[in-house]
C-alpha positions as CSV (number, residue, x, y, z in Angstrom):
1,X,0.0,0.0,0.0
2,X,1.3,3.1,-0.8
3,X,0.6,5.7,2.3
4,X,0.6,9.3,1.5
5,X,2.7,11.8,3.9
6,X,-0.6,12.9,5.6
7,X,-1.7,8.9,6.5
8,X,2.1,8.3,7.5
9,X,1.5,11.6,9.7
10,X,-1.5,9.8,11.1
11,X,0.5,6.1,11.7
12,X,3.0,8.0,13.3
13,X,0.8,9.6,15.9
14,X,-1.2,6.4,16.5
15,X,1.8,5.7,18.5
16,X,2.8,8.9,19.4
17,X,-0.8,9.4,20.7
18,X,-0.9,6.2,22.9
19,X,2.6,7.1,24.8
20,X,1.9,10.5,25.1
21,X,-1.8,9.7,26.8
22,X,0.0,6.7,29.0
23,X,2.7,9.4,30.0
24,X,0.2,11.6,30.7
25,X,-2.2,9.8,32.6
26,X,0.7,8.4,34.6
27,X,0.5,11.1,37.7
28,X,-3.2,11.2,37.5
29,X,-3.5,6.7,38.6
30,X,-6.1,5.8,40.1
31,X,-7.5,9.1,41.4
32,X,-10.7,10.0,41.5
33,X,-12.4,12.3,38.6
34,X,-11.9,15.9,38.2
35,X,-13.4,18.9,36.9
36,X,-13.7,19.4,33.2
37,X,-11.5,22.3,33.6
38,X,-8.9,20.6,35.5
39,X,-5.7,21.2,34.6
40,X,-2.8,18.2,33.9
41,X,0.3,17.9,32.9
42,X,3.1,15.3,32.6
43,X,3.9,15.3,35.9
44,X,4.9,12.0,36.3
45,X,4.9,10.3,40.1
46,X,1.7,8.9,40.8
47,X,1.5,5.7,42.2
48,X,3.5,4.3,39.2
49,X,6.5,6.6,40.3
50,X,7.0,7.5,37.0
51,X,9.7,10.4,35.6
52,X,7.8,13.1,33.6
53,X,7.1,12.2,30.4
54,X,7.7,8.6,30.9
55,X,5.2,5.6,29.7
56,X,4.3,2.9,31.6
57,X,4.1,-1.2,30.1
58,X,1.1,-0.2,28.9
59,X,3.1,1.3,26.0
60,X,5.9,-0.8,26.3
61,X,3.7,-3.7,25.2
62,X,1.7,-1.7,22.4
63,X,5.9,-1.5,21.4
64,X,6.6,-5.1,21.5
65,X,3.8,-5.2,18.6
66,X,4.7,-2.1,16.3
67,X,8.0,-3.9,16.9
68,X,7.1,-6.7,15.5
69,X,5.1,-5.2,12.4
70,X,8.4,-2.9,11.8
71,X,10.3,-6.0,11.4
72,X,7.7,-7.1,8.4
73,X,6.3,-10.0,10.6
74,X,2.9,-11.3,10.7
75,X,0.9,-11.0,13.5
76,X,-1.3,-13.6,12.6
77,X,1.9,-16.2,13.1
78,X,1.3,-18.2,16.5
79,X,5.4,-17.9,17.3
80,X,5.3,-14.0,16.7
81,X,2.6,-13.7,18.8
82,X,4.3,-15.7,21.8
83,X,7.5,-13.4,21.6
84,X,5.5,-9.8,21.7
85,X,4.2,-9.1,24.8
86,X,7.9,-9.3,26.5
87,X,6.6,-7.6,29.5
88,X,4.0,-10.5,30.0
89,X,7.3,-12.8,29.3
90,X,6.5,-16.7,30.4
91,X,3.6,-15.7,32.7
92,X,1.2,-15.2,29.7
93,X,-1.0,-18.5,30.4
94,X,-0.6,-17.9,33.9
95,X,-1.6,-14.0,33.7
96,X,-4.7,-15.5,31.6
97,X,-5.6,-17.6,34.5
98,X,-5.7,-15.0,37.0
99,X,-7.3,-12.6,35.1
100,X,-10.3,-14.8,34.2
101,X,-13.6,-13.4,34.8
102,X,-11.8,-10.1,35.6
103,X,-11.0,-8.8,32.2
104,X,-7.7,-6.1,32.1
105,X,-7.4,-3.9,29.3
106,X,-4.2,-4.7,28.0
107,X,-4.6,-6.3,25.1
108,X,-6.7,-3.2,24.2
109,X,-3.8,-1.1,23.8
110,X,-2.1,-3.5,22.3
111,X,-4.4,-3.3,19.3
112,X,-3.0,-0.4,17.9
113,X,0.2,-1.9,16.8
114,X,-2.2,-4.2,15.1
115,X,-4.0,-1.4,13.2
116,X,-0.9,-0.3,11.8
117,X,0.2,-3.9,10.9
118,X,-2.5,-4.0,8.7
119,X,-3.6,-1.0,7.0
120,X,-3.8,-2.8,3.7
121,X,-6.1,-5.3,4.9
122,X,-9.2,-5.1,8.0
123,X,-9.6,-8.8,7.2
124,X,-6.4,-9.9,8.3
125,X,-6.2,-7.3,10.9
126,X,-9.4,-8.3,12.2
127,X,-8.1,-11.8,12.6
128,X,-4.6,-10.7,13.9
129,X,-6.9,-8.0,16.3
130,X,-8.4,-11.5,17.9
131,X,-5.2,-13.5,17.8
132,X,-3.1,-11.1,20.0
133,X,-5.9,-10.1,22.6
134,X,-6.2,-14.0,22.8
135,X,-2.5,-13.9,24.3
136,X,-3.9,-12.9,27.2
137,X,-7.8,-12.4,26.9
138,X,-9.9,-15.5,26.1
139,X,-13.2,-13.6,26.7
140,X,-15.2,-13.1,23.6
141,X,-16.5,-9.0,24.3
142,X,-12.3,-8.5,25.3
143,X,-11.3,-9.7,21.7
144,X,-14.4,-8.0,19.9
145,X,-13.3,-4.8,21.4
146,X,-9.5,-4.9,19.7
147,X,-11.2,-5.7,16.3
148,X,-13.7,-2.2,16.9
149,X,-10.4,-0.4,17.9
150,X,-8.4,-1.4,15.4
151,X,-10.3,-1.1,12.7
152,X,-11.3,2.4,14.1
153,X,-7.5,3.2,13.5
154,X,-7.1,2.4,10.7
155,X,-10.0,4.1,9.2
156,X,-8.8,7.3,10.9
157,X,-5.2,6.8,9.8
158,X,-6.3,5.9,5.7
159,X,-9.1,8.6,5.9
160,X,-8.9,10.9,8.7
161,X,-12.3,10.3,10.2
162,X,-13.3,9.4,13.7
163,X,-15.7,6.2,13.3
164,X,-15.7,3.6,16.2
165,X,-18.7,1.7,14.6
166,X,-16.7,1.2,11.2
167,X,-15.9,-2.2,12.4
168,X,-18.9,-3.2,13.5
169,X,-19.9,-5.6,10.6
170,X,-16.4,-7.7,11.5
171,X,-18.4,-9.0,14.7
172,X,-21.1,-12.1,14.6
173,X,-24.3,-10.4,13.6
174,X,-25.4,-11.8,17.3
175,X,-23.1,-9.5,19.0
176,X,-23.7,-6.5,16.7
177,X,-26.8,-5.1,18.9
178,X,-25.0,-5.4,22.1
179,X,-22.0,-3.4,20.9
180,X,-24.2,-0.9,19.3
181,X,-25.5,-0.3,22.8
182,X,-21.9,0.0,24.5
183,X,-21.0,2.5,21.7
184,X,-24.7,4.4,22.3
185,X,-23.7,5.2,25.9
186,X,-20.3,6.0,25.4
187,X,-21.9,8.8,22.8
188,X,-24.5,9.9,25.2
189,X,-22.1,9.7,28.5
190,X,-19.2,11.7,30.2
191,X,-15.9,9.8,30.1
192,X,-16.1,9.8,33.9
193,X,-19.5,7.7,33.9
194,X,-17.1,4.3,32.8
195,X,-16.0,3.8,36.3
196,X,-14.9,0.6,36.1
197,X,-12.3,1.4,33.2
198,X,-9.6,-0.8,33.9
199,X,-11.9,-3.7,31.9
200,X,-11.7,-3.8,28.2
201,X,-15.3,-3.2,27.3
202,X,-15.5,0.1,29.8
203,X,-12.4,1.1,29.0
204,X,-12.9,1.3,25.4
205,X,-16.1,3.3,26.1
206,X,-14.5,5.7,28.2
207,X,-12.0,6.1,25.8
208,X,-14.7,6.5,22.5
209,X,-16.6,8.9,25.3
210,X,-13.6,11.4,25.3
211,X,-13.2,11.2,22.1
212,X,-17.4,11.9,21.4
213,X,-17.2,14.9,24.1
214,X,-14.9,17.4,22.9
215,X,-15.8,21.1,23.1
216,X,-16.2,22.7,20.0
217,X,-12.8,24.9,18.9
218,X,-13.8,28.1,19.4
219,X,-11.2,30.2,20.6
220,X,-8.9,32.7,18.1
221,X,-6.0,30.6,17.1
222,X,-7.0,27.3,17.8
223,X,-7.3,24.3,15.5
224,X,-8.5,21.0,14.8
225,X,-5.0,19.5,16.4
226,X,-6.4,21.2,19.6
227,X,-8.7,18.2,20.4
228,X,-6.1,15.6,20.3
229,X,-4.8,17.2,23.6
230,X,-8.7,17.9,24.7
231,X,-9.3,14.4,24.3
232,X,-6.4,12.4,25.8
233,X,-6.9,15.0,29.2
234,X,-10.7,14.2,29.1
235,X,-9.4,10.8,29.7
236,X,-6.8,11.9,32.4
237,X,-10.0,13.5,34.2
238,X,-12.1,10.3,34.2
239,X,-9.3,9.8,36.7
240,X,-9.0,5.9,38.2
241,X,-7.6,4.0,35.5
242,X,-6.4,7.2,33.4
243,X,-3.0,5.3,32.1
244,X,-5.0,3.2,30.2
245,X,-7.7,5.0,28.9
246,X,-5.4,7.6,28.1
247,X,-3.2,5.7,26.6
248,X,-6.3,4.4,24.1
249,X,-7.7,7.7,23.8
250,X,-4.3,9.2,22.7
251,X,-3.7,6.1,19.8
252,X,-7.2,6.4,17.5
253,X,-6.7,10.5,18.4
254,X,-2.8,10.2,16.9
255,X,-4.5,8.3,14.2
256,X,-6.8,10.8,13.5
257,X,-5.2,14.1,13.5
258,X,-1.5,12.7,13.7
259,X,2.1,13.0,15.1
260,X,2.0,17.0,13.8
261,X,-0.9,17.6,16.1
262,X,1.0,16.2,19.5
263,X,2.2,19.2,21.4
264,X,6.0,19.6,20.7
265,X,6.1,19.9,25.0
266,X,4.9,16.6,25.8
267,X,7.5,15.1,22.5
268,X,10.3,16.9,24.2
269,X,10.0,14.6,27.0
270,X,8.3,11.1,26.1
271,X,10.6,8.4,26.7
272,X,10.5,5.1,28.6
273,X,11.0,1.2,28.1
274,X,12.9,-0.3,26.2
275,X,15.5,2.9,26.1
276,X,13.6,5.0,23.6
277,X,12.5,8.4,22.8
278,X,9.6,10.0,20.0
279,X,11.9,9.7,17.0
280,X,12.0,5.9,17.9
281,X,8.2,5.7,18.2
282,X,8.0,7.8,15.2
283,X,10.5,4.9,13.3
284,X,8.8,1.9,14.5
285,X,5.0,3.7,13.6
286,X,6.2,4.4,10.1
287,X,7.7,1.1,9.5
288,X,5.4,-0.5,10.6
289,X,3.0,1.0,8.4
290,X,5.4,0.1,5.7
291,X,5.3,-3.5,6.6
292,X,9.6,-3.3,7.8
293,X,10.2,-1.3,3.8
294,X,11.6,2.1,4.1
295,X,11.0,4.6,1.2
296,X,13.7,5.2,-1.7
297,X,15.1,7.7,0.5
298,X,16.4,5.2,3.3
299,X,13.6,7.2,5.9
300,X,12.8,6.2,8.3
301,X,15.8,3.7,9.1
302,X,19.0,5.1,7.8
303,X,21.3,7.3,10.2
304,X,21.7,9.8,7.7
305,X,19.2,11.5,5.0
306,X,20.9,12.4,1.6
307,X,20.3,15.9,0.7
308,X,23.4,16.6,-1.2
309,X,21.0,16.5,-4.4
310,X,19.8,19.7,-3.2
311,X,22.8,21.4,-2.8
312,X,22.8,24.7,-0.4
313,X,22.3,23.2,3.0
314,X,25.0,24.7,4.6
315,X,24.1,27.8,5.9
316,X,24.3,28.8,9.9
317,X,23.6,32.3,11.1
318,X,22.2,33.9,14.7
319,X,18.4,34.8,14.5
320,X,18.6,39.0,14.1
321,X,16.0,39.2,16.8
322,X,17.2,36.6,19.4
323,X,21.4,35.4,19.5
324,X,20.4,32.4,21.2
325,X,18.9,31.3,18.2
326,X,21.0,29.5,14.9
327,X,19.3,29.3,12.2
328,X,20.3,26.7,8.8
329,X,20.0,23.9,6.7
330,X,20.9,20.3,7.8
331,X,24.7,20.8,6.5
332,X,25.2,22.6,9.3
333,X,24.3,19.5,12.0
334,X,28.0,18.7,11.6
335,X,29.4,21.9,12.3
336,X,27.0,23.0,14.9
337,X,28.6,25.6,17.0
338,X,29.5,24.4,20.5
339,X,27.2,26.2,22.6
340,X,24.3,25.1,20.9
341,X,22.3,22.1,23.3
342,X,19.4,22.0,21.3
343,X,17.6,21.5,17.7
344,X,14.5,21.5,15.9
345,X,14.5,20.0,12.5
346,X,12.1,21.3,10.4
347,X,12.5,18.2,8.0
348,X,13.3,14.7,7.9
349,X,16.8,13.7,9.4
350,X,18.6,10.0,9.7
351,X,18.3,8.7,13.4
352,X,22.3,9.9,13.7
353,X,22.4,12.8,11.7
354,X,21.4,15.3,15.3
355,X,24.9,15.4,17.2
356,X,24.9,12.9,19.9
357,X,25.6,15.2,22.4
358,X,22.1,17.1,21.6
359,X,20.0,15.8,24.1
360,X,16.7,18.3,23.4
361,X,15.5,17.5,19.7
362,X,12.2,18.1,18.5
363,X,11.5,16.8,15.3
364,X,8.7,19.0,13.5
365,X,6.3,16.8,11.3
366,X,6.1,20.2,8.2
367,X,6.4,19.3,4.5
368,X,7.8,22.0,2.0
369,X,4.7,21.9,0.2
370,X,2.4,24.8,-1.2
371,X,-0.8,22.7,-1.0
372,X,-2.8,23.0,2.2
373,X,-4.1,19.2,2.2
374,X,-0.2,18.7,3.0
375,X,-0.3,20.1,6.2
376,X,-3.1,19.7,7.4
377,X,-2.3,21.1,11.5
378,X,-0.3,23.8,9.6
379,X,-1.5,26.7,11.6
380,X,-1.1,24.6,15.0
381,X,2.8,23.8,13.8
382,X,3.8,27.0,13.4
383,X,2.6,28.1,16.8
384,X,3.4,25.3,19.0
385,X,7.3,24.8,17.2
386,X,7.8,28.7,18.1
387,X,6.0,28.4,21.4
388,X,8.5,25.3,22.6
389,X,11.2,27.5,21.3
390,X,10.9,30.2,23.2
391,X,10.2,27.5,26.0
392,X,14.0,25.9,25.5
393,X,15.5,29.4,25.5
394,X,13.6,30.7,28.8
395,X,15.3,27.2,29.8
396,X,19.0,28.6,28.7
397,X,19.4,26.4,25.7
398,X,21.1,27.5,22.9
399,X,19.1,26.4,19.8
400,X,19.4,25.6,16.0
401,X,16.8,25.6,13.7
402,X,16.8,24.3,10.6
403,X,15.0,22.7,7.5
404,X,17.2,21.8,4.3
405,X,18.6,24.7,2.8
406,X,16.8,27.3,4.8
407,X,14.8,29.0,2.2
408,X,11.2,28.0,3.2
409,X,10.7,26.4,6.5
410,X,13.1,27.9,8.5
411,X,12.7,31.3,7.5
412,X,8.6,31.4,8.3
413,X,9.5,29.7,11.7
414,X,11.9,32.3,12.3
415,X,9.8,34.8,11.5
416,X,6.9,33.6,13.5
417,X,9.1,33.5,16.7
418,X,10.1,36.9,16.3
419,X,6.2,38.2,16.0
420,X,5.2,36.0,18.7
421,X,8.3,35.9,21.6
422,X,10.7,38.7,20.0
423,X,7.7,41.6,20.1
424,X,8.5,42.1,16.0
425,X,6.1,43.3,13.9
426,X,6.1,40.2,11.4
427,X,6.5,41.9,8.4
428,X,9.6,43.3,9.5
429,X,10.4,40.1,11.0
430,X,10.1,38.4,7.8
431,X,12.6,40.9,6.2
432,X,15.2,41.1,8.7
433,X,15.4,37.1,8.5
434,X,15.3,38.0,4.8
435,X,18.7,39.9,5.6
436,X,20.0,37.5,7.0
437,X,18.9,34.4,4.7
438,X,19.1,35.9,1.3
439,X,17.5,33.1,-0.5
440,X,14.6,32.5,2.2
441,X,11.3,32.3,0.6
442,X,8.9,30.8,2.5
443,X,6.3,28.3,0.5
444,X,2.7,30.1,-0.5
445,X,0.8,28.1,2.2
446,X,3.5,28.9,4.9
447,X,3.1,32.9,4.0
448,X,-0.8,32.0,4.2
449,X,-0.8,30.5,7.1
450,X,1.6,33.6,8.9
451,X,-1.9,35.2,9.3
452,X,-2.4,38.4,11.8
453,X,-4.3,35.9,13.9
454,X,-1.6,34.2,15.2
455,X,0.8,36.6,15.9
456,X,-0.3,37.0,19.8
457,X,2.4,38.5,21.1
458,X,3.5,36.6,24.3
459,X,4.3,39.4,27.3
């Protein structure tokens, strides 16, 4: 199947939505609900005793699948299956056994690495859906949940629609009615009415009930990408088993709006078992889209993108409106000067290509690309990517930005931080960067997008 950059946006943030909801959720364990308003954050601690911005095995087994699918296996394959869920290890009959009659929702979030396994075909998935929640989950509602979920994913990641009822027909027709029910009340109901959300069946309705009750986007500067984060903390404030229900909010909400709609703050930080970080999740979520087959280009495997082709990726000058800020093209990653701890790549780079030593790097999901449909959180992008820079400099970093050669990307995110954090009118911003980058010239959708709107300045 060949996956356009928007629906490899969208596997990538089925992933990236599931860690960052389990990271979330992870100081908020097994409290009781709060306030619609409430805020949260990635606090980590809880009763998990978690670092901020760490996941929890709830993530670290929905790995062990994507892991699995990245490799090209087949799900469907009895001796896969037995090596996947690592964290289970040789207690998976015996896990099955005590949890009989008291139905967990692991295998639940492990349905998302499914989804992506199988984004060609929702028969097979359906059928590898069953065969992994039956690892752990001989109960019949526990396995019909995974198929719903999954095929819920990957309808959002091929079309960008939110449709929890798309797999319906999968199930027996004598189990059809009962689900429609389920899926009734989680429309109808707050997340927090699913109490008992550590079982499958409520814990998918809580999860498809924060989904179904987001406010309507109605503040200036605000986008669609806004209700991925309004639906994985609906979730959080269900409290009690908020992990988990975050964590399955966050995948079918990373498959519908995708990895560009996950706040670059929460990105930053994600990390956790087995040793990784968001440009790993990001890897194995791609990949596994791809059935284990990078494109032409090497991405997303190689260490090292080739953009020689291009020529002019070399430059490396301060921001005129903030010192603390380099801006370039990816040359420049190997002669970064030494001061500089942190870097935002405004396009694709090899999984060595950022300096080792660089231990903040936020990968930006923005294609150089004058159609709108390309980008579809543009607006959101912009902001947050400033936002978090002006974030790492109030830290002390030193940061480079930088796309490929500079002309296009870098110069409207440049610009943009100036408006916003720099108190620069941005057409003046534009030109001084301009100055600085003769041969900027930011993309017809990126000028579009630098709309008056957006340019709050911070104080």
């Amino acid at each position: 199947m060949n996956l356009t950059s928007v629906q490899h946006d969208r596997a990538a943030g089925t992933l990236l939505g599931l860690a960052s909801g389990d990271a979330l959720g992870a100081g908020y364990e097994c409290l009781e609900p709060m306030p619609d308003a409430a805020f949260v954050t990635m606090r980590g601690g809880g009763n998990l005793g978690l670092t901020p911005g760490e996941w929890s095995d709830d993530t670290a087994m929905a790995i062990d699948v994507v892991g699995a699918a990245a490799a090209g296996q087949d799900l469907r394959n009895e001796a896969v299956r037995r090596d996947i869920v690592s964290p289970l290890g040789e207690v998976t009959h015996k896990h099955r056994e005590e949890r009989a009659g008291r139905i967990d929702n692991s295998s639940l979030l492990r349905s998302a690495g499914v989804a992506l396994a199988y984004l060609d075909d929702p028969v097979a998935l359906a059928e590898a859906a069953r065969a992994v929640s039956a690892l752990t989950h001989d109960q019949t509602d526990a396995q019909d949940a995974c198929v719903l979920w999954a095929l819920a994913i990957r309808h959002a990641v091929l079309h960008g629609e939110l449709n929890i009822r798309v797999g319906l027909a999968a199930l027996p027709r004598e189990r059809q009615t009962a689900w429609w029910r389920r899926l009734d009340d989680a429309d109808r109901l707050p997340p927090a009415a699913f109490d008992r959300n550590n079982g499958v069946v409520r814990a998918l309705q809580g999860a498809w009930s924060s989904l179904a009750h987001l406010d309507v986007v109605a503040e200036i500067g605000h986008t669609d990408a806004d209700f991925l984060r309004q639906s994985i903390e609906n979730a959080v404030r269900a409290g009690r088993g908020a992990t988990h229900v975050a964590a399955i909010t966050g995948a079918l909400a990373g498959a519908r709006w995708g990895a560009s709609a996950v706040p670059a703050e929460w990105r930053r930080i994600l990390h956790g078992r087995p040793g990784l970080r968001t440009p790993d999740l990001v890897r194995l979520a791609v990949l596994a889209a791809r059935k284990g087959v990078p494109d032409v280009h090497g991405w997303p495997s190689d260490k090292r993108m080739d953009y020689e082709r291009y020529g002019g990726t070399a430059a490396l000058v301060r921001h005129p409106h903030d010192s603390g800020v380099w801006l370039g093209g990816v040359g420049a990653l190997d002669r970064l000067p030494a001061q500089v701890d942190a870097v935002v790549s405004l396009c694709r780079v090899g999984t060595a290509q950022v300096p080792a030593r660089i231990r903040d790097h936020i990968a930006v999901w923005l294609v150089d690309d004058p159609r709108p449909e390309m980008n579809p959180n543009l607006d959101f992008m912009l902001v947050d990517t400033v936002d978090e820079i002006a974030a790492l400099r109030a830290e002390g970093h030193i940061v480079f930005v930088h796309c490929v050669q500079a002309i296009s990307r870098t110069p409207a995110v440049a610009a943009l931080y100036a408006s916003r954090h720099c108190r620069v009118p941005l057409e003046q911003a534009l030109a001084d960067i301009i100055e600085v980058l003769p041969a900027a010239k930011p993309n017809p959708a990126l000028r579009d997008a630098l709309a008056p709107r957006l340019m709050r300045v911070e104080h």
